[in-house]
C-alpha positions as CSV (number, residue, x, y, z in Angstrom):
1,X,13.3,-8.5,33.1
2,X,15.8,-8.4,30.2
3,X,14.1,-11.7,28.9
4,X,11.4,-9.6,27.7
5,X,13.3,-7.8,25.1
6,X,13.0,-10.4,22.6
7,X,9.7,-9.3,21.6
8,X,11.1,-6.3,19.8
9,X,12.0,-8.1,16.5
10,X,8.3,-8.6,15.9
11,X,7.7,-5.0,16.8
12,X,10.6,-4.1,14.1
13,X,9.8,-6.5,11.9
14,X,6.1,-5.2,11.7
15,X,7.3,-1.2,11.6
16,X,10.3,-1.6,9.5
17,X,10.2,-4.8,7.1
18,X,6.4,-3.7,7.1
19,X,6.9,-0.6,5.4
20,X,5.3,-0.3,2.1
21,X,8.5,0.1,-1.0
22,X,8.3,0.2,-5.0
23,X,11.6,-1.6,-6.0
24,X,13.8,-4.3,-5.0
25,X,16.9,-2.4,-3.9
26,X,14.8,-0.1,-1.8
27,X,13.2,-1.3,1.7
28,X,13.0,0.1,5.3
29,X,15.5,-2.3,5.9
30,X,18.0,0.0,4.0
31,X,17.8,2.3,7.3
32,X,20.1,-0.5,8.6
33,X,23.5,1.0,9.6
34,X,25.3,-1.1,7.2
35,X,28.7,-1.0,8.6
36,X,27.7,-3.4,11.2
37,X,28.8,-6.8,10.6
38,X,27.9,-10.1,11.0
39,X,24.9,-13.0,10.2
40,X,22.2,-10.6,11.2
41,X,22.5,-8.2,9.0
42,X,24.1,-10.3,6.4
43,X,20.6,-11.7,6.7
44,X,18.5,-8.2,6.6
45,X,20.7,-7.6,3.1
46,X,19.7,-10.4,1.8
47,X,15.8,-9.8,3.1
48,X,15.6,-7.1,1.2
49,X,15.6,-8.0,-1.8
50,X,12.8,-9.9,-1.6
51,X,10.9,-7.9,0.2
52,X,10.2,-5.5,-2.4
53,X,8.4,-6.7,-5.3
54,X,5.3,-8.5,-4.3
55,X,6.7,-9.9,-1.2
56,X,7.5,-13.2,-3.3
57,X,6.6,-16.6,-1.7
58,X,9.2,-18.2,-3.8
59,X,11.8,-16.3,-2.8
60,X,11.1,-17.0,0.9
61,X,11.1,-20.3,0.4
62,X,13.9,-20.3,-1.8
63,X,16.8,-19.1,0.2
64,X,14.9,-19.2,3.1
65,X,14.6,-15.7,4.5
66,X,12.0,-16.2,6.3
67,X,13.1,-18.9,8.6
68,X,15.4,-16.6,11.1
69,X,12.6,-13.5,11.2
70,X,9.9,-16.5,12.0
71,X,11.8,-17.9,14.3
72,X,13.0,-15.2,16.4
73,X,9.3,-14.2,16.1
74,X,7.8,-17.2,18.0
75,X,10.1,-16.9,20.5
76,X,9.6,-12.7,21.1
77,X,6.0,-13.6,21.4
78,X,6.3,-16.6,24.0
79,X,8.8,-14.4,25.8
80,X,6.4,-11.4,25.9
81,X,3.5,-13.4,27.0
82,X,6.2,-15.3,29.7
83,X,6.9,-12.2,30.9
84,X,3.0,-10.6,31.5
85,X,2.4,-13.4,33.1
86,X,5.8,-12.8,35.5
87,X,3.9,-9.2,35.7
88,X,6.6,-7.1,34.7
89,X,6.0,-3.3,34.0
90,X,5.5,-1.5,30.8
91,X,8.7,0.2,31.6
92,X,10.7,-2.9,31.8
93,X,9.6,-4.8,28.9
94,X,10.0,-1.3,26.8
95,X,13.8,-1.3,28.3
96,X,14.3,-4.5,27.5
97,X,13.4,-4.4,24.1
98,X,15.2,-1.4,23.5
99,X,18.2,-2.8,24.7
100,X,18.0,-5.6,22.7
101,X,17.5,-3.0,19.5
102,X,20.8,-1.4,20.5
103,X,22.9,-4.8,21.0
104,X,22.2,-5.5,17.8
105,X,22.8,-2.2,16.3
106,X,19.6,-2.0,14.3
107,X,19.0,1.8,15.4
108,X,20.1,4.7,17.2
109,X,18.6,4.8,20.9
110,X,16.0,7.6,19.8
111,X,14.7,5.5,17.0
112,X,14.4,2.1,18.9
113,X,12.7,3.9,21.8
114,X,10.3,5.4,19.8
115,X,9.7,2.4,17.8
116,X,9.0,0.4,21.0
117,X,7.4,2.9,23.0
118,X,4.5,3.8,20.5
119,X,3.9,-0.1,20.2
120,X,3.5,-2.1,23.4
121,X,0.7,-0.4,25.2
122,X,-1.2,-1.7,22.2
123,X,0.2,-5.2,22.6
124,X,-0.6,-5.0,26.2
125,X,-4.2,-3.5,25.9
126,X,-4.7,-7.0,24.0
127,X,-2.7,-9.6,26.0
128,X,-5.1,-7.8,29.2
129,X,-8.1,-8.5,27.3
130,X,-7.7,-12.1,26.5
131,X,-7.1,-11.5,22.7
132,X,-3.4,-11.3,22.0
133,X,-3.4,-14.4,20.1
134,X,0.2,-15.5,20.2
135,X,-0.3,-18.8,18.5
136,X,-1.1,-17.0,15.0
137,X,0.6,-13.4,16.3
138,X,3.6,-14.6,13.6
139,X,2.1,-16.2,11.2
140,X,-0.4,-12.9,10.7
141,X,2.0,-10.2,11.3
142,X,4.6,-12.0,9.1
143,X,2.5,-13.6,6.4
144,X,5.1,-12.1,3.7
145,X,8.2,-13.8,5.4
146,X,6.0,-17.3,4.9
147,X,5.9,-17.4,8.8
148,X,3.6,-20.4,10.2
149,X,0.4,-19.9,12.2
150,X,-0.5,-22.2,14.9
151,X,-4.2,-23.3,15.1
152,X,-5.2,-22.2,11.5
153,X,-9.0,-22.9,12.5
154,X,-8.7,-20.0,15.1
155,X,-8.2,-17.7,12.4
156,X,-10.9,-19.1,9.8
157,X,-13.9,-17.6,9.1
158,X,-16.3,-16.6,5.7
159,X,-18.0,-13.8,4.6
160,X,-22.5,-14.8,4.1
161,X,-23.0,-15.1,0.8
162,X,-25.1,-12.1,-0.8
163,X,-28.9,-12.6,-0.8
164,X,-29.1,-12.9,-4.4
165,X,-27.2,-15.4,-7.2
166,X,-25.0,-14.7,-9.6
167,X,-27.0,-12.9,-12.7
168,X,-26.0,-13.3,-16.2
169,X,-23.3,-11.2,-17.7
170,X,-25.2,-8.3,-19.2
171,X,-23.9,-7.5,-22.9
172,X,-23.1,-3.6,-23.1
173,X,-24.1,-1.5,-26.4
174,X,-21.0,-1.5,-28.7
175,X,-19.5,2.2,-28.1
176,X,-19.8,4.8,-30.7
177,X,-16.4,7.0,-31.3
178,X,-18.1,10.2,-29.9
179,X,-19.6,8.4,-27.0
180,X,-18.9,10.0,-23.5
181,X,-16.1,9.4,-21.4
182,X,-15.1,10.6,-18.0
183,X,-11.3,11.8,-17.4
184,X,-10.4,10.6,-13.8
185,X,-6.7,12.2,-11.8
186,X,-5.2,9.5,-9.6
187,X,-3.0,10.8,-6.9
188,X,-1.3,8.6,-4.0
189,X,1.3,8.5,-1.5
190,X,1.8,12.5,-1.2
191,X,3.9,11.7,1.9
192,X,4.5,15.0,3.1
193,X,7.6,16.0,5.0
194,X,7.2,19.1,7.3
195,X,10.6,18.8,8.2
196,X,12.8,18.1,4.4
197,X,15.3,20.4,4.8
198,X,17.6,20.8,1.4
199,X,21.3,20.2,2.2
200,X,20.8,18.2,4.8
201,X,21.6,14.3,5.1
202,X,20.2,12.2,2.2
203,X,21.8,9.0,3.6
204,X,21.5,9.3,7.2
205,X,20.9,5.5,8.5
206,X,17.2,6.4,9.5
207,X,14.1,4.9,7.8
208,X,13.8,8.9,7.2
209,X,17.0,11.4,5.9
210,X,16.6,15.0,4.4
211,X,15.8,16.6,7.8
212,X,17.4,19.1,10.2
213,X,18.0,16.0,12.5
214,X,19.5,13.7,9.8
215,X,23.4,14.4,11.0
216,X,26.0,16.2,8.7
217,X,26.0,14.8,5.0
218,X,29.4,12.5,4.6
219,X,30.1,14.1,1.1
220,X,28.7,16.4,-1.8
221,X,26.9,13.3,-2.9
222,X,25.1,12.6,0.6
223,X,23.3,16.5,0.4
224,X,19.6,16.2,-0.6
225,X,18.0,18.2,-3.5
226,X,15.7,20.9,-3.4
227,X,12.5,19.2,-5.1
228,X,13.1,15.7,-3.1
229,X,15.4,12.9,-3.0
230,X,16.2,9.5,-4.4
231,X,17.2,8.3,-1.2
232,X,14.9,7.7,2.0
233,X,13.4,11.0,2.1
234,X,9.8,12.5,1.5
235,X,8.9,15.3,-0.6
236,X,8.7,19.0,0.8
237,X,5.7,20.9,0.2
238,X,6.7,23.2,-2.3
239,X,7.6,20.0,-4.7
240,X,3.9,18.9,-4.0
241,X,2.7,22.5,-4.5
242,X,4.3,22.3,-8.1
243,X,2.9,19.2,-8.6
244,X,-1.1,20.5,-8.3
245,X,-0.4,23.2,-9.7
246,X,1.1,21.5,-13.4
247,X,-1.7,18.9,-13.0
248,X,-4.4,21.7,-12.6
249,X,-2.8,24.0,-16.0
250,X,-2.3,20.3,-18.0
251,X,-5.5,18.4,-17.0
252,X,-8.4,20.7,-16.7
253,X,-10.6,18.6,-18.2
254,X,-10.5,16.4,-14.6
255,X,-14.1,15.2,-13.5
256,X,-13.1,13.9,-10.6
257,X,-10.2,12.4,-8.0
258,X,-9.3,9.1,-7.0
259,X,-6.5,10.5,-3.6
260,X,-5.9,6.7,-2.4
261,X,-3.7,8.0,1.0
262,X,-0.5,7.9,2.8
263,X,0.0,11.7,3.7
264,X,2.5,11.9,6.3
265,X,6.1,11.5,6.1
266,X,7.9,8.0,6.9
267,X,9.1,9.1,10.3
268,X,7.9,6.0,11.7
269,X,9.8,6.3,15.0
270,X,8.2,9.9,15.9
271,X,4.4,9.7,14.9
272,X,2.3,12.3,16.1
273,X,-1.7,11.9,16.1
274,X,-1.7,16.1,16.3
275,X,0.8,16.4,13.2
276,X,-1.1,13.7,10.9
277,X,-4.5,15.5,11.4
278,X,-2.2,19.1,10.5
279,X,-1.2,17.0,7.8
280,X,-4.4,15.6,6.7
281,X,-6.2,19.1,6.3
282,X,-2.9,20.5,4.6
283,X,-3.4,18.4,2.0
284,X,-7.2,18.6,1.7
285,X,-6.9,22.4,1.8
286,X,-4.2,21.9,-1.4
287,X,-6.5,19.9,-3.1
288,X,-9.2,22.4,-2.6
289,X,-6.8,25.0,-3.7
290,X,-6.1,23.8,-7.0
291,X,-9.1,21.8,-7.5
292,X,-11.9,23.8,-5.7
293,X,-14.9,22.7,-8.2
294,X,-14.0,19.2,-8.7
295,X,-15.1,16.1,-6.4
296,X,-12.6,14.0,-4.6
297,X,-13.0,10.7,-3.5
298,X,-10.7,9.4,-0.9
299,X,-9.6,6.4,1.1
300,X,-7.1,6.2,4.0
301,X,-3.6,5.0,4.2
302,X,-1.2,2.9,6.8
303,X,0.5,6.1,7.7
304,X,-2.6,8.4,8.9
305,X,-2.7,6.7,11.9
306,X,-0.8,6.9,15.3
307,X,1.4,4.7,15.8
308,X,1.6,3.6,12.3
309,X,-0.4,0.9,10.5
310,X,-2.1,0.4,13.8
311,X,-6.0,0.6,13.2
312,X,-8.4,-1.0,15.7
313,X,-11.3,-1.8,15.5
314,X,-14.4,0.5,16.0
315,X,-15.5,-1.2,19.1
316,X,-12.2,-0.5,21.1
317,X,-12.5,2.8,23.3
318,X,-10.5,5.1,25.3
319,X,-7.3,5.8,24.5
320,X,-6.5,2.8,21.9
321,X,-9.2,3.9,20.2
322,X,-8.8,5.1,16.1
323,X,-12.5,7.2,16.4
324,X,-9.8,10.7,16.8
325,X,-8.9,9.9,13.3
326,X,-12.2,8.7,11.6
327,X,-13.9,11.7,13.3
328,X,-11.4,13.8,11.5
329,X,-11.2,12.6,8.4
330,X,-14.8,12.9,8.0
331,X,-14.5,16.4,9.0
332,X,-12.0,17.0,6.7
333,X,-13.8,15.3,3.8
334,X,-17.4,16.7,4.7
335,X,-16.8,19.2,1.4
336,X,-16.6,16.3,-1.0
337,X,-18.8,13.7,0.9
338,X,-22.7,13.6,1.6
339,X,-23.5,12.5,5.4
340,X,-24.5,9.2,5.3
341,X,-20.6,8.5,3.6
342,X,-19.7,10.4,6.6
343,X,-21.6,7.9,8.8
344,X,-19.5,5.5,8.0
345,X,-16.9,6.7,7.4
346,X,-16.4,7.7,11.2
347,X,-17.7,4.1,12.2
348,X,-14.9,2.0,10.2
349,X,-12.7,4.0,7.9
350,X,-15.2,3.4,4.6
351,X,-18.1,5.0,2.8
352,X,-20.3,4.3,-0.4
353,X,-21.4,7.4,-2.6
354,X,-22.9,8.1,-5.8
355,X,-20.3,9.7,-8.3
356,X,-23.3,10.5,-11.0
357,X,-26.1,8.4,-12.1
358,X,-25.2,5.1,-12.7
359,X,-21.5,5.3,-10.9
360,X,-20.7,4.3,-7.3
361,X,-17.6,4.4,-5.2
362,X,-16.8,2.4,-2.9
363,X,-14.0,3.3,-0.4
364,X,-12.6,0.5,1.3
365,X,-10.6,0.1,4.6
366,X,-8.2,-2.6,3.7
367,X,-5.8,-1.2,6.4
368,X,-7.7,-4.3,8.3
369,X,-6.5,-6.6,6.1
370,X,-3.0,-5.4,6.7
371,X,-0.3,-7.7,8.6
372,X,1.3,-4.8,9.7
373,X,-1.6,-3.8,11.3
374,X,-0.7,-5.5,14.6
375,X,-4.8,-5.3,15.5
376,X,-5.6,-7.9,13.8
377,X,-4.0,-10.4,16.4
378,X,-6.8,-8.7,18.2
379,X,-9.9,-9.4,15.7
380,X,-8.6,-10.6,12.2
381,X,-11.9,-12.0,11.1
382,X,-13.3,-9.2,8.9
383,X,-12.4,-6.3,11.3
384,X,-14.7,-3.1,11.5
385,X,-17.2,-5.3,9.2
386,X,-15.7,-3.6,5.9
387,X,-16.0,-6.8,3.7
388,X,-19.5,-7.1,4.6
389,X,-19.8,-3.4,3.9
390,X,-18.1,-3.6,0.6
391,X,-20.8,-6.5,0.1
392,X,-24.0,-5.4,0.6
393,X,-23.0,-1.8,-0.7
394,X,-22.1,-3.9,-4.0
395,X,-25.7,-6.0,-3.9
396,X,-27.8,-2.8,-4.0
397,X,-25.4,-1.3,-6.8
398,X,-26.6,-4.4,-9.0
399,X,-30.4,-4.0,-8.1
400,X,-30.2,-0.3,-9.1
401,X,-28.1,-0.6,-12.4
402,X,-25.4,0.9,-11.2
403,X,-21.4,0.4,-11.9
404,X,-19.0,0.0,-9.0
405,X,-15.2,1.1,-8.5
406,X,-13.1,0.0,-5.3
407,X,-10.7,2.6,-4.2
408,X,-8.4,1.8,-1.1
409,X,-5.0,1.8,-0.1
410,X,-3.5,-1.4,1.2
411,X,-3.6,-3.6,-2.2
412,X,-5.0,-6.9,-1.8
413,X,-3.2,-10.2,-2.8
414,X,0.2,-8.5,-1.7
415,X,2.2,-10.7,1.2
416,X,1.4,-7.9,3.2
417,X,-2.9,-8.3,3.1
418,X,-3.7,-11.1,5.3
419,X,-4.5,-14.3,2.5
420,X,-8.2,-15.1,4.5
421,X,-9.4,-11.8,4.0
422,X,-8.5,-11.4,0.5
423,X,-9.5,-15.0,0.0
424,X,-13.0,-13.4,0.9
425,X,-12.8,-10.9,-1.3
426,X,-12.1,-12.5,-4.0
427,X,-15.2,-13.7,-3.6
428,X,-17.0,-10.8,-3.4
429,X,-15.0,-9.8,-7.0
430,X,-15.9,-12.9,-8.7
431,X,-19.8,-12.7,-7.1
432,X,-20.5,-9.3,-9.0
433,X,-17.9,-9.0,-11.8
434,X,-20.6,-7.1,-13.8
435,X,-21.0,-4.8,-11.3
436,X,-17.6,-4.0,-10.3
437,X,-16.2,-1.6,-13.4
438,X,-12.6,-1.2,-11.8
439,X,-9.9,-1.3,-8.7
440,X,-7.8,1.5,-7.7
441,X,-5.1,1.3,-5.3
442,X,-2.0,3.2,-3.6
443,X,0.3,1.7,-1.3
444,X,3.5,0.4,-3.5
445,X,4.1,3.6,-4.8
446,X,5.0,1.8,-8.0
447,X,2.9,2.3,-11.2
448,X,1.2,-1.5,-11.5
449,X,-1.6,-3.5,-12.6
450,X,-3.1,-6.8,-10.5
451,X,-5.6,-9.2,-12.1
452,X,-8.3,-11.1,-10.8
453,X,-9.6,-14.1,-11.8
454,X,-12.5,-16.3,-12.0
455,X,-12.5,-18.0,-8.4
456,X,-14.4,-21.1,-10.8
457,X,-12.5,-20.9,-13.6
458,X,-9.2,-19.5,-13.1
459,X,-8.3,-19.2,-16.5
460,X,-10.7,-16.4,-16.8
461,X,-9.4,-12.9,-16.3
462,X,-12.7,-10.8,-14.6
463,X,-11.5,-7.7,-13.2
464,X,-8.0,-4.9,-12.9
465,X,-7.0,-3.7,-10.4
466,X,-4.7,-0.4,-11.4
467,X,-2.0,0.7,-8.7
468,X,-1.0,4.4,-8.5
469,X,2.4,5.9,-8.6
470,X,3.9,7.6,-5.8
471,X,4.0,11.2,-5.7
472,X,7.0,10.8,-3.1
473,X,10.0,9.7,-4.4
474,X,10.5,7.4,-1.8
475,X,13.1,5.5,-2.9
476,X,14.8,5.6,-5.7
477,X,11.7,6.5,-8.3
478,X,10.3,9.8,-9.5
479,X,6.9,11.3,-8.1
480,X,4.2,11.2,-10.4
481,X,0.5,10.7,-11.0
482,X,-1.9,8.8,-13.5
483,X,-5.0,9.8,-15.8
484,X,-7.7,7.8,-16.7
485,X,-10.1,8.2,-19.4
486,X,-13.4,5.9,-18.8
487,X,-16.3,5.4,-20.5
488,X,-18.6,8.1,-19.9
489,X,-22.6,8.2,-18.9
490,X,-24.2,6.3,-21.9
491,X,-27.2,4.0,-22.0
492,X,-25.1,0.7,-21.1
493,X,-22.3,2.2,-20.0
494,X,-19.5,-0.3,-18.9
495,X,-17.0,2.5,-16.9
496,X,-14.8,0.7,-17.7
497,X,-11.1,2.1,-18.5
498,X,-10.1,2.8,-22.0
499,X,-6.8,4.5,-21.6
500,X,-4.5,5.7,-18.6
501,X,-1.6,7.7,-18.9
502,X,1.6,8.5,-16.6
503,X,3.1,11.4,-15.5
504,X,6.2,12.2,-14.1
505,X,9.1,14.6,-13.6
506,X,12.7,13.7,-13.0
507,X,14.5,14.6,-9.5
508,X,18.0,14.5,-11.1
509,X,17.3,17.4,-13.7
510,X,15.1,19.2,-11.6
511,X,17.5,19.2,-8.9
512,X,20.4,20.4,-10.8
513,X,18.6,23.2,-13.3
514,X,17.6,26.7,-11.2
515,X,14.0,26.5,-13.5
516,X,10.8,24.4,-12.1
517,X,10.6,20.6,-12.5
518,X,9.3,19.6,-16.1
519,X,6.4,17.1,-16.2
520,X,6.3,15.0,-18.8
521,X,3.9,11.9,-19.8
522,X,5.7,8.9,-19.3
523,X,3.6,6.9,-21.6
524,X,0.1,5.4,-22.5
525,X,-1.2,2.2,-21.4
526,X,-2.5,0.8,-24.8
527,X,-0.3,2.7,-27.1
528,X,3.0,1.5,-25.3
529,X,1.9,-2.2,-24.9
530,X,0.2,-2.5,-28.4
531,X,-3.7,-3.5,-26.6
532,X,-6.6,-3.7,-28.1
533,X,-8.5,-2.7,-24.8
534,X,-7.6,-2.7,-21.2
535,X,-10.0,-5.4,-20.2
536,X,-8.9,-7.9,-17.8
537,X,-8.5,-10.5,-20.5
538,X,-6.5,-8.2,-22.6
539,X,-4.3,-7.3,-19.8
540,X,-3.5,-11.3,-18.7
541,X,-2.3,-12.1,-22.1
542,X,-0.4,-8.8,-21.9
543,X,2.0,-10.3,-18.6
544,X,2.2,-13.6,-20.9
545,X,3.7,-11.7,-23.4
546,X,6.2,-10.4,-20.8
547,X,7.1,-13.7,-20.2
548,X,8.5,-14.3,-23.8
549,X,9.3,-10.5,-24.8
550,X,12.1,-9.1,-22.4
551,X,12.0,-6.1,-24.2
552,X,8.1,-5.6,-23.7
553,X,9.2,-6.2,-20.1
554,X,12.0,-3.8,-19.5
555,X,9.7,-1.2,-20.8
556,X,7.1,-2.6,-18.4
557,X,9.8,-2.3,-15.7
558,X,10.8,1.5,-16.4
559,X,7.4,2.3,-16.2
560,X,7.1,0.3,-13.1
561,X,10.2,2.6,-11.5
562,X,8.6,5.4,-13.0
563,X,12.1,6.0,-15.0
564,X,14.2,6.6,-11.4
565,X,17.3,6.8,-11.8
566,X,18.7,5.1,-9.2
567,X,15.8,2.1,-9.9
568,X,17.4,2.2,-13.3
569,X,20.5,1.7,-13.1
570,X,20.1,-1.5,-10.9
571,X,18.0,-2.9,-13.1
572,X,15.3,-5.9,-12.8
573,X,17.0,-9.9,-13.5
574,X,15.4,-12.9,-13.7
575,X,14.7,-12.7,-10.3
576,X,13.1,-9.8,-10.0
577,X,11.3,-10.0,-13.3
578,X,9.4,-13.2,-11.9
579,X,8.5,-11.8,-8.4
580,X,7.0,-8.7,-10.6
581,X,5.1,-10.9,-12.9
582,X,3.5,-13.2,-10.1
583,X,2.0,-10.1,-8.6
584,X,0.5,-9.3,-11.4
585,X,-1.6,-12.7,-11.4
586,X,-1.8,-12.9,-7.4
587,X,-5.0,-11.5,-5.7
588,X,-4.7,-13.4,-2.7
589,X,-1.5,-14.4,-1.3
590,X,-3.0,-17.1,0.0
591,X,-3.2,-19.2,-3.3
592,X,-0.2,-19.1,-5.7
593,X,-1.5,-20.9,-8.5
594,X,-0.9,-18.4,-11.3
595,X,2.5,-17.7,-10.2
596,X,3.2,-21.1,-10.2
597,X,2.3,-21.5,-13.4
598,X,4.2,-18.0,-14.3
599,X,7.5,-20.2,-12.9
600,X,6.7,-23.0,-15.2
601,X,6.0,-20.8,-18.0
602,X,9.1,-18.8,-17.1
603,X,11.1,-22.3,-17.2
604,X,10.2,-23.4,-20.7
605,X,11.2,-19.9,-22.2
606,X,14.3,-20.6,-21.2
């Protein structure tokens, strides 16, 4: 039933376009086999772009981008559910889409079967339980394209208010110069690749190159380095290797590590579930290697799970169920975690846990507010409980005095966390601002900063959330890694963040010397940007100075690239300079009133 093969453009718009990137000339979409010709891919060139950096409603709208993806959308889903209800076979449907995948030259065979095949029994688990919602299925999956849903009210829902109101903002001691502080390592998107073989293929036409498999490099300039690759590869292990081992000699001084996910490679095509959970203990084991004293607090990525980005929730069993990976985690994590974090941790992806007195972490499972996560066509109405979670968890921080941080993956009020969910959230920020000292995120692997702001009055600045570089170099930026220094354990104590520093090292001069790659600092946070404090307040008059000091920004942007070459050389316009700034002041995709007003402000300085 070739009719059926329609439905794989949602499939590859969710796996490819869904893919997580740091700058604007860098996507999934770059795996496109660009000597094809013709209005399709003239179209995915110009997707890219605006893609990238904060998935920019604007932009959509703009030139609009979205309009063929949506469209073609809507139809693969009425033609998938057309064609269930004609009862064709799994077989069929995954022939048809793959043949449609082919026609239009997107992939090779292996990668469009793969693709397809590790995707539809899911879709087909949900259309045969009455919950594949194809009405909203585009306007979820595709929120960062500006794709319509149907029946909105289907999708609606809110979060109970906490049991207690709103207390006053409690007043914290003025800090001495000698008062504690706590040093805190921030590591993200290791993305190991098993398989990076130096010399091979850099530029292979596959969302992933540098492998055994990646063809016969064109040229000298097409080889891939030994320590990684600006290009659309992952990092071997010896470059990570090198990596703990110069943050263990230069930071000894850690207390403790925020590891906010993504640890296998981008071979989206080819998941494993075996290979992730090899992967997963690699990593903890490196960690405990080169950290064995020193507490680690993680939180789960899009990539630990088979097929990729797809998380269920808890209640779905058998074979579609994620338990195989919870369970494992949690047996992974056991050395760092007491059991009741384990508890939940196997239930939903998330756990609470005391850090020291007075310090809580929260580890959130925002892979359920993820678009790409095609199971929330299937429940999208706080999924696995984890709002409610993050809630209560937060309610019984306030009543015992205690100061909160959020770690998680997925970063909310991107185009690619569905807009009700972070809608709720927001709520939950604004509810217990006091308690809440700080947000920590992965996901972009860009080195960024999002604000949140009073869901009353939203000229008030209440909270940071602080996104962590890449350690992959995936694409076109340099791994690296940020330090935190916090207030320490002190009557009144805010723990909150009083400077951060970046480190990198550079692939092009570690791949050409024979020596090790040198890490350098990149820069500090206050120093470079001339702040008083990194207080949310602080830090929204800091992207209004952006607006007027293009120099300020540039240096914003080279931090934001993490001083890759490649990302370097092409640059960030006007363009791109809005998109980055609205991302900055966007927690919930949903409502783009600060970047709004960043366009109007944007307008009158020129």
């Amino acid at each position: 039933m070739k009719v059926t093969c329609f439905i794989g453009v949602i499939l590859f718009a969710a796996n490819v376009f869904g893919k997580e990137t740091s700058v604007h000339t860098a996507l999934v979409a770059s795996s496109v086999d660009h000597s094809h010709s013709g209005p399709f891919h003239n179209f995915l060139d110009r997707l890219k772009f605006s893609k990238s950096h904060g998935y920019s409603k604007q932009e959509v709208d703009k030139d609009d981008k979205g309009l063929l993806i949506c469209a073609t959308c809507n139809t693969a889903v009425n033609l998938f559910v057309y064609s269930m209800e004609n009862n064709a076979t799994e077989g069929e449907i995954i022939d048809g889409i793959v043949g449609i995948c082919l026609g239009m030259n997107l992939f090779s065979e292996t990668l469009c079967r793969g693709l397809v095949e590790e995707a539809i029994p899911d879709f087909i688990y949900m259309y045969e339980n009455g919950r594949f919602d194809s009405e909203n299925a585009c306007g979820l999956a595709l929120q960062g394209f500006s794709c319509k849903t149907g029946d909105i009210t289907k999708l609606e829902w809110s979060l109970p208010p906490p049991g207690t109101q709103k207390p006053p903002m409690e007043v914290s001691p003025p800090r001495e110069p000698d008062a504690p502080t706590l040093k805190v390592l921030h590591v993200s998107d290791f993305h190991w690749d098993p398989e990076y073989l130096p010399g091979s293929n850099a530029d292979c036409g596959d969302p992933l190159c540098c492998r055994a498999g990646s063809g016969i490099p064109a040229n000298e300039s097409a080889i891939a380095g030994y320590w990684g690759d600006y290009r659309d590869c992952d990092l071997p292990l010896w470059t990570l290797r090198n990596s703990m081992e110069h943050i263990a000699s230069t930071h000894s001084d850690i207390d403790f590590i925020v590891w906010t996910g993504d640890l296998p490679p981008h071979d989206i095509w080819e998941t494993d579930a075996t290979e992730h959970l090899n992967i997963i203990q690699e990593m903890t084991n490196l960690l405990l290697e080169f950290f064995p004293n020193i507490p680690v607090y993680g939180a789960i990525g899009n990539h630990e799970s088979h097929p990729v980005n797809a998380y269920p929730i808890p209640e779905i069993e058998g074979e579609n169920s994620i338990s195989w990976l919870y369970n494992s985690i949690a047996d992974a994590w056991s050395v760092w975690l007491p059991e009741d974090a384990l508890t939940t941790l196997r239930y939903g992806g998330y756990y609470s846990t005391l850090v020291r007195e007075g310090l809580r972490v929260i580890s959130a499972n925002f892979n359920y507010c993820y678009t790409y996560n095609w199971w929330i066509i299937h429940e999208s109405r706080d999924p696995a409980n984890g709002l409610q979670f993050i809630q209560s968890e937060l309610e019984k921080a306030e009543a015992a005095g205690e100061k909160v941080y959020i770690i998680s993956h997925i970063v909310p009020g991107k185009g690619d966390c569905w807009q009700i969910y972070t809608r709720e959230l927001n709520k939950v920020v604004n509810r217990f601002e006091d308690t809440l000292a700080g947000q920590f995120y992965g996901h972009t692997h860009s080195d960024e900063f999002k604000i949140f702001y009073d869901t009353e009055d939203p000229s008030r600045a209440i909270n940071v959330a602080w996104i962590g570089p890449s350690l992959t170099s995936y694409v076109d930026i340099n791994p690296g890694y940020k330090v935190y220094l916090l207030d320490g354990e002190r009557e009144g104590s805010t723990f909150g963040m009083l400077e951060h520093e970046a480190w990198i090292m550079n692939l092009t001069e570690a791949n050409i010397g024979p020596s090790e790659p040198n890490w350098f600092k990149l820069y500090d946070g206050r120093e470079t940007f001339g702040l008083n404090s990194l207080s949310a307040q602080d830090m929204s008059n800091l992207v209004d100075r952006f607006i007027i000091d293009e120099e300020l920004f540039q240096t914003y942007y080279r931090n934001y690239v993490k001083q890759g070459d490649p990302a370097m050389l092409e640059g960030c316009d006007i363009e791109c300079k809005q998109d980055l700034l609205c991302s900055m002041v966007t927690s919930n995709f949903g409502d783009q009133t600060k970047c709004n007003e960043i366009s109007r402000k944007m307008t009158l300085d020129d």
